[in-house]
N, C-alpha and C positions, 0 to 999 in steps of 0.2 A: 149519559148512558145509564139505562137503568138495571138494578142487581143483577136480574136473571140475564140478560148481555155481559154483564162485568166477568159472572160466572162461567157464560161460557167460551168467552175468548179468553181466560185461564186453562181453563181445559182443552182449548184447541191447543195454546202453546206451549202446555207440560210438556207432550212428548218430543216437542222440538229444543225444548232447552237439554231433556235427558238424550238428546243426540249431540248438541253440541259439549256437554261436558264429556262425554266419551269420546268422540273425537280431538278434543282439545289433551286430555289428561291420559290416556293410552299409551302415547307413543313415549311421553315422557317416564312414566311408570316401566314398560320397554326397556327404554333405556337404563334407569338405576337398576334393574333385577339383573344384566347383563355386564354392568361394570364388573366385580367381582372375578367371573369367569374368563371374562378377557384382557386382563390386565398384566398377562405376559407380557405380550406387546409391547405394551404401555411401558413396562419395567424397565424392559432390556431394552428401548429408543431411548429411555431415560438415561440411562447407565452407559449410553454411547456417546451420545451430546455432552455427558459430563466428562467423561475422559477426554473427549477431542477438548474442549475447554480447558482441561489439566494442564495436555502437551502444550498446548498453547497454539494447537491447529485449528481453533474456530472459537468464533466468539458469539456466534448464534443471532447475532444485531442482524437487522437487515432498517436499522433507522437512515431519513434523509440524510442527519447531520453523518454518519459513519460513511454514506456512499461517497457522500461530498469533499468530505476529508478523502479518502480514496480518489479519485476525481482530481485535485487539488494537491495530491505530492503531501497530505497535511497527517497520514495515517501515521500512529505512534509504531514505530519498530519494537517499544520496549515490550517484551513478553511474548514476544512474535515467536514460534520456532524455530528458523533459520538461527533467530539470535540464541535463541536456546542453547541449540545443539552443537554451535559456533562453527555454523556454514560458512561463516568468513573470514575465521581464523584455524581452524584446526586443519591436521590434511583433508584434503579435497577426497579420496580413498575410504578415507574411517568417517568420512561424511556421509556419503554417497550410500555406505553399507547399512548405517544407520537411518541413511532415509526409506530405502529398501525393505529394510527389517519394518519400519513402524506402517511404513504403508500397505507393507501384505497383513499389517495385522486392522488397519482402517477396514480393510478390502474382505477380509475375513468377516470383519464385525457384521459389516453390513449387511453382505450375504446372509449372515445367519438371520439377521432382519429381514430381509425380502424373502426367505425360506418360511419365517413363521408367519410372513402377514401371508404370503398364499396358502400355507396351512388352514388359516384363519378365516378365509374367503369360505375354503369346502366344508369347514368343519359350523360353522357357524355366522352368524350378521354382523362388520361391523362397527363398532360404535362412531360415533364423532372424534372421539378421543382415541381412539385405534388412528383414523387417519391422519390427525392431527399431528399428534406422536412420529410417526413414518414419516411424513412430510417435514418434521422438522431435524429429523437424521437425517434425512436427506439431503437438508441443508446444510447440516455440519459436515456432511461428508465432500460436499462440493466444497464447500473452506477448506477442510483438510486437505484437496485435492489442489486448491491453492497455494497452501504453505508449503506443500511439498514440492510445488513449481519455483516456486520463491527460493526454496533452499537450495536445489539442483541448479539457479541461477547462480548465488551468491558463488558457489563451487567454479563453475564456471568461467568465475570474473579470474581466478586464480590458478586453475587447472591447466595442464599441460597439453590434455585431450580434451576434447570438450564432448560432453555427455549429451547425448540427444535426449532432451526431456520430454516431448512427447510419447518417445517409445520409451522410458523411464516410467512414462503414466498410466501405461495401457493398461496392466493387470486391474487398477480402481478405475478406472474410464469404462472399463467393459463392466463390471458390478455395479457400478452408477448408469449406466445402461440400463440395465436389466431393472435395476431399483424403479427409476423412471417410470418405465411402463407397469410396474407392480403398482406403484403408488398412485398411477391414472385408474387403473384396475380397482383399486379398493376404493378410489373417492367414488367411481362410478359404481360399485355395489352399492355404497351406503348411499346414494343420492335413491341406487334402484329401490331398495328398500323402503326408502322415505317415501316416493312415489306410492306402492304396494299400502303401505300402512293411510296415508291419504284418502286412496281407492277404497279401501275396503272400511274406512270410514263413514 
């Protein structure tokens, strides 16, 4: 190929590489200017997931070996809540009250989450890590919603009355509802968003 060819298929594909680094480097640039501002969110999923961890209502695994062990009878009880809060020793009464208590405060927590992620939806886009965050309160919240079945059993085995745990569940069965659909809600904003940003690339 000779120079003045060389030169001008350089110049036909300048403007095609200054398309593609804009389209390539935008969204991510986007994204870091927005961390900052949205990291409410962020915080306060953080700040949930670690307490449900504390009580010892979630462990935030969703590993094979954890399901399997589950699965298999093989799950360690030690650190569990029930054992905690000695579901199967103490009265069945001052249990029951205690699980009541901790769970209107799971059912609170979350709420306040699914309140700021729809906040979050009108006020602004967002991030990866916005959904990411929610999703995985989400997930501890369904554990907690576990142990607290777990415990209302252990009560059970020993109680005189025996305590319907389903209707035991309802007030966090209904907030993990709601959570639910909040959480389809914002993975589908930020998908729409990414879609937009692609487009208008």
């Amino acid at each position: 190929m000779s120079r003045p060819l060389v030169f001008l298929a350089l110049i036909a594909l300048g403007p095609l590489a200054g398309c593609a680094t804009v389209s390539v480097y935008e969204p991510v640039e986007a994204e870091i200017s927005l961390t900052e501002d949205q990291s409410a969110l962020r915080k306060a999923a953080d700040a949930y997931c670690k307490d449900a961890r504390e009580k010892g209502l979630a462990t935030g695994e969703a590993s094979l070996t954890a399901l399997a062990d589950m699965l298999t009878g093989k799950e360690s009880t030690e650190g569990s809540y029930w054992k905690r809060i000695g579901a199967d020793r103490s009265a069945p009464a001052s249990v029951v009250s205690r699980v009541r208590a901790d769970m209107s405060l799971s059912a609170k927590g979350l709420s306040d989450l699914e309140t700021m992620a729809r906040s979050l939806m009108t006020s602004s886009k967002p991030t990866r890590s916005d959904v990411s965050e929610f999703e995985r309160a989400l997930i501890h919240a369904r554990q907690a919603r576990d142990s607290y079945s777990d415990a209302l059993a252990q009560v059970n085995k020993r109680s005189d009355r025996e305590y319907q745990i389903m209707l035991e569940l309802t007030p966090l069965d209904s907030v993990l509802s709601k959570a639910r659909g909040t959480a389809d809600e914002l993975a589908a904003a930020r998908a729409q968003d990414l879609t937009a940003g692609v487009a208008a690339s």
